[in-house]
N, C-alpha and C positions, 0 to 999 in steps of 0.2 A: 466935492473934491475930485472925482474920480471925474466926471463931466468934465467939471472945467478942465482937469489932465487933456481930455479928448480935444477940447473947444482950444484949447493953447497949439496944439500940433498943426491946425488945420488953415491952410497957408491964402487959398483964393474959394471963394465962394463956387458953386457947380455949373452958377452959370457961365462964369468968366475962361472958365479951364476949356484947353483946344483938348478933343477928346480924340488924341490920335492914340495907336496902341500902347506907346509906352505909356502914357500918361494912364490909363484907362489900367494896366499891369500894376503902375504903381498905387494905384488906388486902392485896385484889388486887394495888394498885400498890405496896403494901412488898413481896410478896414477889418481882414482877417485878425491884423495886431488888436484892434481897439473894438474887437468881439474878446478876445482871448484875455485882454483887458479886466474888462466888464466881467468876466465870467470868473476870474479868478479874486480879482478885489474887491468885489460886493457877496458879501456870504450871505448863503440861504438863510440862514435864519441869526437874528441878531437878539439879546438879552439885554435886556433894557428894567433894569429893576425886578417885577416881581413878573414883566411882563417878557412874552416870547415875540419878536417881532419878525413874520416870514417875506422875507424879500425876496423867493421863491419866483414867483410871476413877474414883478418889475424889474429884477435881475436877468431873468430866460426872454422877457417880450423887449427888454433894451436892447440887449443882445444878437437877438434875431433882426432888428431892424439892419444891421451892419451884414448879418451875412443876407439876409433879401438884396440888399444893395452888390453885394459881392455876385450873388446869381444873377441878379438884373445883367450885369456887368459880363459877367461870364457869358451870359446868350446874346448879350450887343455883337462880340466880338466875332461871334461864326455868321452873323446877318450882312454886318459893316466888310466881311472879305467875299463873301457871296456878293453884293453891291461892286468892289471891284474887281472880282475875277469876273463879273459881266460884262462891263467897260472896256477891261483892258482889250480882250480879244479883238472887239470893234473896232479901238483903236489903234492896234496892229496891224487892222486888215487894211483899215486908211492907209495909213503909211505903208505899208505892202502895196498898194494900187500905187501911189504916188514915186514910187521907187521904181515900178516897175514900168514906168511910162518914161520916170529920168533918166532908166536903163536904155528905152527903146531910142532915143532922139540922143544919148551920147552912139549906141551903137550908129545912127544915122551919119554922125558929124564923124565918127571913124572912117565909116566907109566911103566919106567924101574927103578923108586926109584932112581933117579942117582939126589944127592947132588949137587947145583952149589953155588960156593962161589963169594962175592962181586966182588972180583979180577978179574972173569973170565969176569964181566959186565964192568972194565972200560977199554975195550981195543977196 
């Protein structure tokens, strides 16, 4: 019952999902829920007639599977911004060079009085 509770919430498969950071936040905080779940609706130990049944280990090792996923999750997140604070600078510095040359050739056409119209900028 409590699985299926889990398996009904659970909307697209992991491979399908775009793992950007919201997506990847929300994940996080469902599988916190559906640890927190797991942990309070499966009791340790269940009585079953004369018998004591401990559901100790498959309650704590189901449970653990959601927050391993949640730590996976957690260490994706500082790797995937380190990947683009790499990027980005390079590609600042491009665009830096290439601004700094459109700067050089307007100052050129300045200094030669040479008029440029809007039309010549949306191309």
């Amino acid at each position: 019952m409590i699985i299926k509770e889990i398996k009904d919430n659970e909307t697209k498969d992991i491979d399908d999902r775009e793992w950007i950071p919201e997506k990847i936040k929300e994940d996080i905080i469902n599988n916190k829920k559906k640890e927190e779940i797991i942990l309070n609706k499966i009791p340790k130990l269940i009585k079953a007639s004369f018998f004591m049944i401990n559901c100790r280990e498959y309650r704590n090792e189901l449970a653990s599977k959601f927050n391993k996923l949640t730590d996976m999750e957690i260490e994706y997140l500082p790797e995937k911004a380190k990947k683009l604070n790499g990027t980005i600078p390079l590609e600042l510095n491009k665009l830096k060079d290439k601004t700094n040359d459109a700067d050089k050739i307007y100052k050129i056409l300045d200094k030669f009085n040479v008029k440029l119209d809007y039309i010549q900028f949306e191309q």
